[in-house]
C-alpha positions as CSV (number, residue, x, y, z in Angstrom):
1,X,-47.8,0.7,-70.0
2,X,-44.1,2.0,-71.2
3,X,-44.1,4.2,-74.2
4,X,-43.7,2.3,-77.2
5,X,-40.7,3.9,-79.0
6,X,-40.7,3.0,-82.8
7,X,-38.1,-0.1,-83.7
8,X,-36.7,1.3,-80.3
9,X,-34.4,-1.8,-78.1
10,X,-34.0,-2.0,-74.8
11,X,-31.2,-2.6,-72.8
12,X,-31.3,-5.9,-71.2
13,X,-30.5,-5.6,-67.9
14,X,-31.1,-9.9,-67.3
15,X,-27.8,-11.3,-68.4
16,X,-25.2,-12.4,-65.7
17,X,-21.8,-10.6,-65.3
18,X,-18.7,-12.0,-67.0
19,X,-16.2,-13.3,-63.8
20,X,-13.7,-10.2,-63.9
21,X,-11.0,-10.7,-65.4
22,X,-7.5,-11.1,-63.0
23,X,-5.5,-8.7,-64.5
24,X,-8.1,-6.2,-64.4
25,X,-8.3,-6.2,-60.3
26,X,-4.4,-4.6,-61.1
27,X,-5.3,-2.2,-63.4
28,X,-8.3,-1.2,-61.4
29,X,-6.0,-0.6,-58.2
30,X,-3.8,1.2,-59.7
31,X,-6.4,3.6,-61.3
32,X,-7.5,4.0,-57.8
33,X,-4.4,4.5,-56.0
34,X,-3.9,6.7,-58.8
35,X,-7.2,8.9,-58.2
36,X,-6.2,8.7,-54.1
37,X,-3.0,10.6,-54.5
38,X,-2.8,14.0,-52.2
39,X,-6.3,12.8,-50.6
40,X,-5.8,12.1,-46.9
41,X,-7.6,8.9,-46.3
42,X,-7.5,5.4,-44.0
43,X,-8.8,2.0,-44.8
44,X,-9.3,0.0,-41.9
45,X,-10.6,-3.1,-41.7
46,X,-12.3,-5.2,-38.7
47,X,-12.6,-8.3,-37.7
48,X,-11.6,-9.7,-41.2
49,X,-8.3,-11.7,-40.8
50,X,-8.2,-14.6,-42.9
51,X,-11.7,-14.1,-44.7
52,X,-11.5,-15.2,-48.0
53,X,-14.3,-14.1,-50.8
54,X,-16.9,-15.0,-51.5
55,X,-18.7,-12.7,-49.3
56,X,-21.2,-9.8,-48.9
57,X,-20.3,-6.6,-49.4
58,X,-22.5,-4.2,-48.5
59,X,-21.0,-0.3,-48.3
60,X,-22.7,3.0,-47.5
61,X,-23.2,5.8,-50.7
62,X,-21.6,9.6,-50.2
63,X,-19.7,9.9,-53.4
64,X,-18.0,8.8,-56.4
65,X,-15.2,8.1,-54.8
66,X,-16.5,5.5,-53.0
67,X,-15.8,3.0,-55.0
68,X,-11.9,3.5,-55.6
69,X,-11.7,3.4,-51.5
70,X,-13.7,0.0,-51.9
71,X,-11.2,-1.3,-55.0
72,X,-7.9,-0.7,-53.4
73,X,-9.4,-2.3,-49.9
74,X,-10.9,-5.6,-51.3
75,X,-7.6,-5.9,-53.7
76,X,-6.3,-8.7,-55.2
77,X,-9.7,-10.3,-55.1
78,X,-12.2,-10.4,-57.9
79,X,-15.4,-7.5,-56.9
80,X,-18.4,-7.3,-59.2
81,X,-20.8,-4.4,-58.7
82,X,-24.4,-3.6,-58.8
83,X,-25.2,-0.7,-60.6
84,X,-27.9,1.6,-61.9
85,X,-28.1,1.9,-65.7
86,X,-27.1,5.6,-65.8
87,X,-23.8,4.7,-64.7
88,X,-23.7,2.7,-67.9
89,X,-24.2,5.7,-70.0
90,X,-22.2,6.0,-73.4
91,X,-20.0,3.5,-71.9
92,X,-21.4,-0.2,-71.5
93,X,-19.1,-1.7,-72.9
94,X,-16.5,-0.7,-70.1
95,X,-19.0,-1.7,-67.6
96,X,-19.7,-5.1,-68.8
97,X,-16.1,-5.5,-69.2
98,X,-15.3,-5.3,-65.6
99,X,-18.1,-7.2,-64.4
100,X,-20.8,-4.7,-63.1
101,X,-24.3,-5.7,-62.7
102,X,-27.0,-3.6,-64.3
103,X,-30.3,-2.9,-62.8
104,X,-32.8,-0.2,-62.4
105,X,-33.4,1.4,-58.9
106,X,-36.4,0.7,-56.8
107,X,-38.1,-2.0,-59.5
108,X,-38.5,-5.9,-58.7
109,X,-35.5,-7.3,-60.7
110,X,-35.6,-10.9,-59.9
111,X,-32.8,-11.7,-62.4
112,X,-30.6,-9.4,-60.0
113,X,-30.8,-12.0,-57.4
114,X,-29.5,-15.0,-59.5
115,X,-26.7,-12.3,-61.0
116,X,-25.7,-12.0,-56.9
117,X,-26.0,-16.0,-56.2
118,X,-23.8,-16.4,-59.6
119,X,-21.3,-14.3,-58.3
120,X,-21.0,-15.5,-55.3
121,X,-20.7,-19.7,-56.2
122,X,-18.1,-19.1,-58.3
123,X,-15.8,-17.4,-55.3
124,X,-16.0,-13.9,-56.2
125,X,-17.0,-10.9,-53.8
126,X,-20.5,-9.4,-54.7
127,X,-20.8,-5.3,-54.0
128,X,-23.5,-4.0,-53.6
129,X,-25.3,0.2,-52.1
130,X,-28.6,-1.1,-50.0
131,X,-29.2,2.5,-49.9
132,X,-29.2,3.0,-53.7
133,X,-28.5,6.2,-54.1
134,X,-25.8,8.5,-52.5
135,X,-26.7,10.1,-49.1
136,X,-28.2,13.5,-48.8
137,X,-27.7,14.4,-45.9
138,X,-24.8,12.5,-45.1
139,X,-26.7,10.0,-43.0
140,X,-28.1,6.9,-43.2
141,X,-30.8,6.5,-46.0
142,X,-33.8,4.3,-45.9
143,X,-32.8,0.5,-45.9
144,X,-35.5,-1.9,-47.8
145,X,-36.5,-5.3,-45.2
146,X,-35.7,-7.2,-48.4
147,X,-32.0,-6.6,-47.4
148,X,-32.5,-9.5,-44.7
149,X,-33.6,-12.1,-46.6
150,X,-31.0,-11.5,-49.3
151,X,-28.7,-12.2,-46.8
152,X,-30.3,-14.8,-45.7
153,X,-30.1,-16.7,-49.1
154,X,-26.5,-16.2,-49.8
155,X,-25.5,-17.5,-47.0
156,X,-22.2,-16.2,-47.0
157,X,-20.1,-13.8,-44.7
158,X,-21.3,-10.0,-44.8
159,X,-19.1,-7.5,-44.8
160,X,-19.9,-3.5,-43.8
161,X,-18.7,-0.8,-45.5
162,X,-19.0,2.6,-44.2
163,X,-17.2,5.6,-45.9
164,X,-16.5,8.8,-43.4
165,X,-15.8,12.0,-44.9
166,X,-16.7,11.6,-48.4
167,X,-20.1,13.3,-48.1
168,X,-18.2,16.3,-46.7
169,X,-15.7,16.1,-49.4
170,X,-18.6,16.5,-52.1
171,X,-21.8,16.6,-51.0
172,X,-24.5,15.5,-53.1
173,X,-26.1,18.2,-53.7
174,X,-22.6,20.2,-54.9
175,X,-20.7,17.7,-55.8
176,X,-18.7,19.4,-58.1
177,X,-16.8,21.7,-56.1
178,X,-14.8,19.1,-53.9
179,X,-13.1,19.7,-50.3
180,X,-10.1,19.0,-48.5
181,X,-11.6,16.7,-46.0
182,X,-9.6,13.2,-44.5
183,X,-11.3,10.1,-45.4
184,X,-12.2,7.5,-43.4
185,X,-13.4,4.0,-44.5
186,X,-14.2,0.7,-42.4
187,X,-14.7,-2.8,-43.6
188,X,-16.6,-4.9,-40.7
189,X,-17.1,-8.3,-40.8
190,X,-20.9,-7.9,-39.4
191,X,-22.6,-11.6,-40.0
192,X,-20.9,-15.0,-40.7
193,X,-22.4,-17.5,-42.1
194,X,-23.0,-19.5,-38.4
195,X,-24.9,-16.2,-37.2
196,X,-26.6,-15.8,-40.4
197,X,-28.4,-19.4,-40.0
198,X,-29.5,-19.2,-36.5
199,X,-31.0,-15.8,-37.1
200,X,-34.0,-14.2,-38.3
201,X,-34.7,-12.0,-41.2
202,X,-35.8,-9.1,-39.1
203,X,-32.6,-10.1,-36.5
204,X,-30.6,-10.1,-39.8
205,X,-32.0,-6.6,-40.5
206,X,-31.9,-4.8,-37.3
207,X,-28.2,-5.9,-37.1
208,X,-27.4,-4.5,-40.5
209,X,-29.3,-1.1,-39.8
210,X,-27.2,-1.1,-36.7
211,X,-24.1,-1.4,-38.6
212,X,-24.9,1.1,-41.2
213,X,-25.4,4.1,-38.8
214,X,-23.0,7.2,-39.5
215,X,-23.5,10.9,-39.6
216,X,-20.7,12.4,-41.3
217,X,-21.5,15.9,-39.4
218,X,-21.0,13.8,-36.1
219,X,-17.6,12.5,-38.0
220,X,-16.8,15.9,-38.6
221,X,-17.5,16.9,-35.2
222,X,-16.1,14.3,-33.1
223,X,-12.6,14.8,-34.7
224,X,-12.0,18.6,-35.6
225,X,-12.6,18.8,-39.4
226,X,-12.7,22.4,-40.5
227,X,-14.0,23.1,-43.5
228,X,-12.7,26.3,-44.6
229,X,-13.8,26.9,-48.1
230,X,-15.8,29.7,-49.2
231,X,-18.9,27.6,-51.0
232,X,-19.4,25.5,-48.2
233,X,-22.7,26.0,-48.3
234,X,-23.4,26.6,-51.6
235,X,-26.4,23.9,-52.5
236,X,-27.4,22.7,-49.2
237,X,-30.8,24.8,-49.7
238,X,-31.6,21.7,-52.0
239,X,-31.8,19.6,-48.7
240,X,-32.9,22.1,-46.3
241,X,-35.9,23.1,-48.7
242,X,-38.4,24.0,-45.4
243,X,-37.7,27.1,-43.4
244,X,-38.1,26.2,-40.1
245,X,-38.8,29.7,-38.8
246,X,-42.1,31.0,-41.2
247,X,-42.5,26.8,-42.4
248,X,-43.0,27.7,-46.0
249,X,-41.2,24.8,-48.3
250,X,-39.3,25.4,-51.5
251,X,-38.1,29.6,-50.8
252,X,-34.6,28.4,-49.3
253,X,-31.7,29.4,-50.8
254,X,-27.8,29.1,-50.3
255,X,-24.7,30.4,-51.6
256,X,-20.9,31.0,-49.9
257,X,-21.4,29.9,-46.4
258,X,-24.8,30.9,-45.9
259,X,-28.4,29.8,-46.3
260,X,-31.8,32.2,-46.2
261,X,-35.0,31.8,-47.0
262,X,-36.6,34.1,-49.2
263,X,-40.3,34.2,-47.7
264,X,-39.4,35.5,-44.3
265,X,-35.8,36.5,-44.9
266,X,-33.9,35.1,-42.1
267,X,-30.0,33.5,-42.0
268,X,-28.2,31.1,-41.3
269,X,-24.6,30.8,-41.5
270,X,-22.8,26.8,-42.0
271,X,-19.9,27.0,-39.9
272,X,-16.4,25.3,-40.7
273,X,-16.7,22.8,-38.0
274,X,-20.1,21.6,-40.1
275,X,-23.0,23.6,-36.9
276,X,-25.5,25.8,-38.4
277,X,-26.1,29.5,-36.6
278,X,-28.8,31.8,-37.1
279,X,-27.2,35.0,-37.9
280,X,-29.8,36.6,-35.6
281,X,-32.3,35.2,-33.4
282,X,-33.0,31.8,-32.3
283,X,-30.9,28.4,-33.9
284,X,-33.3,25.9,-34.6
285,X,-31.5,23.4,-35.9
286,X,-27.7,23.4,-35.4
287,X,-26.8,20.2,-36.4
288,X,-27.5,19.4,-40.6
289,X,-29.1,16.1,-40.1
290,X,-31.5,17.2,-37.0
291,X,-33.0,19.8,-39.8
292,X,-33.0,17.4,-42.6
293,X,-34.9,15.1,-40.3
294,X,-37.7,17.6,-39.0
295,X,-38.6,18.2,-42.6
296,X,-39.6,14.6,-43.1
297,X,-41.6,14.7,-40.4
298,X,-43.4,17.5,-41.5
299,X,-44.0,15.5,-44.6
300,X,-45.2,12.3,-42.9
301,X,-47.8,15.0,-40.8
302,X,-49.4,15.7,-44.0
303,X,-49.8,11.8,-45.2
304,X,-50.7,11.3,-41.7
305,X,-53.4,13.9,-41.7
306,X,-54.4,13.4,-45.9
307,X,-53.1,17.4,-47.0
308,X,-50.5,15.4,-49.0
309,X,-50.3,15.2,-52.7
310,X,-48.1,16.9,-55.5
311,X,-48.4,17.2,-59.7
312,X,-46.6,19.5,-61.5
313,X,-45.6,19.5,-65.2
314,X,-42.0,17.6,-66.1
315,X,-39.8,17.5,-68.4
316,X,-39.0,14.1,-69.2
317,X,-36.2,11.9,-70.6
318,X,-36.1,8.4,-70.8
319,X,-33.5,5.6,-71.3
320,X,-34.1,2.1,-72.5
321,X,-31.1,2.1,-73.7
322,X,-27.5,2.9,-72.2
323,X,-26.3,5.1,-75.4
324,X,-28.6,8.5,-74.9
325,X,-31.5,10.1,-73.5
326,X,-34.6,10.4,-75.6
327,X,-36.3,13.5,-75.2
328,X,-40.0,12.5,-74.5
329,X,-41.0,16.5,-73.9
330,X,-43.8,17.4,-71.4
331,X,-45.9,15.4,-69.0
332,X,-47.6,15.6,-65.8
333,X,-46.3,13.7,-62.9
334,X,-48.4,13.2,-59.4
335,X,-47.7,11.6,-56.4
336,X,-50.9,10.7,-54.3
337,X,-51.0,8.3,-50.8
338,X,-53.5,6.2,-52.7
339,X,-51.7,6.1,-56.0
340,X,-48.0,6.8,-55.8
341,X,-46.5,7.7,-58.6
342,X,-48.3,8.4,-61.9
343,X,-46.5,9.7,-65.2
344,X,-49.1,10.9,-68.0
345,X,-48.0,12.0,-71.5
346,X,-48.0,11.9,-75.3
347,X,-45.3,10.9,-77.4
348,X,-45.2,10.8,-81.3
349,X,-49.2,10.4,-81.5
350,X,-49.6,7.7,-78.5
351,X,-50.5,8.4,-74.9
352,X,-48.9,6.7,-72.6
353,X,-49.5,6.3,-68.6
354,X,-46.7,5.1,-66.2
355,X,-47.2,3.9,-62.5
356,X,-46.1,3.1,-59.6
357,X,-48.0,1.7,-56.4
358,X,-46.9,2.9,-53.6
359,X,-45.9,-0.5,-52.5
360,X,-44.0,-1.3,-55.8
361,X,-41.2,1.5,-55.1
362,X,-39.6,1.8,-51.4
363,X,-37.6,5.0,-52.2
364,X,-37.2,7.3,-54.6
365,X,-34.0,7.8,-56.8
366,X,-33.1,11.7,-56.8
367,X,-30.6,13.7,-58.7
368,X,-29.3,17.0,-57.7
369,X,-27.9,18.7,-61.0
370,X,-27.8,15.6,-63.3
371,X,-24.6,15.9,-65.0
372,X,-26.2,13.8,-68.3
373,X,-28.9,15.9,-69.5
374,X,-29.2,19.2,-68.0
375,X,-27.7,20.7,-64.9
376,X,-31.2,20.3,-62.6
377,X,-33.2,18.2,-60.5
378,X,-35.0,15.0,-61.1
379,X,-36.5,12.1,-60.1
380,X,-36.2,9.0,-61.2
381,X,-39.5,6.8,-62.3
382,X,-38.1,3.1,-63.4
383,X,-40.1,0.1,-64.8
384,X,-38.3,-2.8,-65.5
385,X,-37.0,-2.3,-69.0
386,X,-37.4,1.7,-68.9
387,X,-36.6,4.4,-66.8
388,X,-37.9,8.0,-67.0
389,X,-36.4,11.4,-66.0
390,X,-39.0,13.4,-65.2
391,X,-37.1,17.2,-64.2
392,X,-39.9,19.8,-62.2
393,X,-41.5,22.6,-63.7
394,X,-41.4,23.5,-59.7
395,X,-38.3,24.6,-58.2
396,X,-36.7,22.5,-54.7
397,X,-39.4,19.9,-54.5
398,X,-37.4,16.5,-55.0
399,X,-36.2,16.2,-51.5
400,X,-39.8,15.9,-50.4
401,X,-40.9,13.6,-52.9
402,X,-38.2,11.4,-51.6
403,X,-39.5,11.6,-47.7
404,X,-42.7,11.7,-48.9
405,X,-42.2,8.3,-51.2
406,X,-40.7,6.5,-48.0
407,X,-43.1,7.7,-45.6
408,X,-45.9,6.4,-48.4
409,X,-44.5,2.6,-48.8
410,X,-44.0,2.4,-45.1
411,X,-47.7,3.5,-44.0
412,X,-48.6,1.4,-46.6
413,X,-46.6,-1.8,-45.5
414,X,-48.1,-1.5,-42.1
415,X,-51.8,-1.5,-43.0
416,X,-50.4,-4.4,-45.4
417,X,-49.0,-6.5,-42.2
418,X,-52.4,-5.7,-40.6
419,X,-54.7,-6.9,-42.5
420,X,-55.8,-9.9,-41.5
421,X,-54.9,-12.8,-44.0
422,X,-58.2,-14.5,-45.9
C-alpha cells in the first residue's frame, strides 16, 4: 500500500505529451548552442543521410548536458522526451510545455508505451535513456530485455546515441565541480525498420547492447585526455566503496586526486590520464571500470552463496506530486533475495508498508548528493503514482544496493525462464 496522505493529489503521470511546438525546437537550439559555448565538443552522425523522424532515439546517460548535445543534433525536428518526475520538480509546467513524457523509474507504466507510439504516428522523434539513470562509472549500465520488444512494436528506424566525455566532464558522483574535457557524441542509425521485422527480440537486444558499449576511461585513454584538476578524484570513493586490498566495504574515502581506505589505510592516487596507482604496493585495479566491476561481483558472491541482505533506518521523502518533497521522517528499509525491496513506516497515525519484488524493479535509481532535498545519498523506491526517497542512516551503501538489485532481478528471471510452464 502507498501512504495515504490527507486530501493529498497525485501527479498523473498517464496523459500524452502535447506535439512540441515548432518554434520551440528554435528556442531550444539556441539555449543549447548557448550552453555549448567554450566547451570543445563534436556531433557526428552515422549512417543517417536522408532519415527523416519518426524514429527511435535511444542515447546513453553521463550528464546533464546530454541532452543540449542531443537538441542541437536532432534540430529542426520535433524531440519529445521521457523523463523521471524529479526532473519535473517546481517546474511542470515548463516540462509539459515542451513535450516531455513523465514516468517513474523502474515501475510498469503501460500508459508510457501508448505516450511513445503517440509520438511516433504523428511524425515526431521519441527520446528516450534505456539505462535510466546517468552512468556511474562511466560505462554501460544494465539494459532491461523489455528494450527489444519496444522496438519491436514501433517499428520504426532506431537511432544510437552515445555521449563520450561527458562523464569525465562531471562525473556522477561530483557533478558539481565540472572539467575541461572534449566531448564526443555519435548518432548511429543501428536498426531500420526492414531489419527490425526479420529479427528477433533477443537479436533486437543483443544488437542494441552491442551498440551501447563505451567506457569513457577507454575514451579518455585511447585519445590523450589529461585531466589536470586538482579534485579529480574527489567523490569517486562513492563508486569504489570496497577496498580491494583488506575487502571491507563502505571505509573508502577520496578527496584531491586520491582515494584511501580507512580500515587498512592504503592509497591510491587517480592519475590525469584517468589509471589508478597504488601509492605503494601492488595496483589492483588500474583501470576505474575493472574496480567498479569486481565489486559487483563480490555482491552477486553473497546472493550466490545467501550472506546477502541489508536494512538500515532511512530517512524518507516522498513525491506524488511534482511541487515539493513531503517529509515522511524515519523508516526502515530492507533489501532481501527473497523479498526485494521493503519500506516500513508510520506517518500521521497510519502505518504503511511499501514493496517491491524483486522481479517488479530491474534496477535501482541512485542519487549521489541529491541536489532537491539534502546534499546525500539515496535511493529511489517508486510505485506507480508515488515515489519515495529513502536517504541511509549508513554511510556509502547505495552503490551496492544498486549491483545488488540487478544481480537479484536477474537470478530471479533465470529461475523464472526455468520453471517449467503448468
Amino acid at each position: 500500500m502507498d501512504v495515504n496522505y490527507k486530501n493529498q493529489k497525485r501527479y498523473k503521470t498517464a496523459r500524452y505529451p502535447i506535439r512540441q511546438p515548432w518554434y520551440l525546437t528554435w528556442l531550444i537550439w539556441i539555449l543549447s548552442k548557448i550552453v555549448l559555448i567554450g566547451k570543445e565538443h563534436k556531433v557526428e552522425k552515422i549512417g543517417m543521410e536522408g532519415l527523416k523522424p519518426p524514429y527511435l532515439l535511444l542515447s546513453n546517460h553521463m550528464s546533464f548536458i546530454d541532452f543540449e548535445l542531443t537538441a542541437t543534433a536532432t534540430h529542426p525536428h520535433r524531440v519529445n522526451n521521457v523523463v523521471n518526475i524529479d526532473g519535473y520538480y517546481q517546474r511542470p509546467w515548463l516540462m509539459e510545455w515542451i513535450g516531455a513524457i513523465c514516468t517513474r523509474k523502474f515501475t510498469t507504466d503501460l500508459h508510457l508505451i501508448k505516450s511513445i507510439r503517440r509520438v511516433l504516428q504523428r511524425g515526431d522523434i521519441l527520446c528516450m535513456y534505456p539505462e535510466a539513470r546517468y552512468s556511474s562509472a562511466g560505462t554501460t549500465a544494465y539494459l532491461p530485455d523489455s528494450l527489444g520488444s519496444l522496438v519491436k512494436l514501433c517499428k520504426v528506424p532506431v537511432v544510437v546515441v552515445i555521449h563520450r566525455g561527458n562523464y569525465l566532464r562531471a562525473p556522477f558522483w561530483n557533478f558539481r565541480k565540472k572539467r575541461k574535457v572534449p566531448m564526443h557524441t555519435t548518432l548511429t542509425l543501428t536498426l531500420t525498420p526492414e531489419q527490425i521485422k526479420s529479427m528477433s527480440t533477443a537479436e533486437i537486444n543483443a544488437v542494441l547492447r552491442k551498440a551501447f558499449l563505451y567506457d569513457d576511461y577507454r575514451y579518455q585513454k585511447d585519445n590523450g585526455i589529461r585531466i589536470t584538476e586538482s579534485f579529480r578524484a574527489e567523490g569517486m570513493h562513492k563508486i569504489l566503496y570496497q577496498c580491494p586490498h583488506c575487502k571491507v566495504e563502505s571505509t573508502m574515502a577520496s578527496g584531491g586526486c586520491e582515494l584511501w581506505c580507512e580500515s587498512c589505510g592504503k592509497r591510491w592516487t587517480l592519475e590525469e590520464d584517468g589509471t589508478i596507482r597504488a601509492n605503494e604496493g601492488e595496483t589492483e585495479f588500474s583501470h576505474v571500470p575493472d574496480w567498479f566491476e569486481w565489486e559487483r561481483t563480490q555482491v552477486r558472491e553473497q546472493i550466490q552463496t545467501g550472506t546477502y541482505a541489508f536494512t538500515d533506518e532511512v530517512d524518507v521523502h516522498s513525491m506524488p506530486r511534482t511541487w515539493r518533497f513531503m517529509p515522511l521522517g524515519k523508516a526502515t528499509l530492507t533489501h532481501t533475495v527473497e523479498d526485494g525491496f521493503v519500506l516500513t513506516g508510520h506517518y500521521r497515525g497510519q502505518d504503511y508498508r511499501i514493496q517491491r519484488q524483486p522481479l517488479e524493479i530491474n534496477s535501482l535509481h541512485v542519487e549521489y548528493d541529491f541536489p532537491h532535498i539534502k546534499p546525500f545519498d539515496c535511493v529511489d523506491i517508486s510505485t506507480e503514482n508515488d515515489s519515495f526517497y529513502c536517504f541511509p542512516t549508513k554511510q556509502n551503501v547505495v552503490t551496492k544496493l544498486a549491483f545488488a538489485t540487478e544481480e537479484i532481478y536477474q537470478l530471479h528471471e533465470k529461475k523464472t525462464k526455468r520453471a517449467p510452464k503448468a
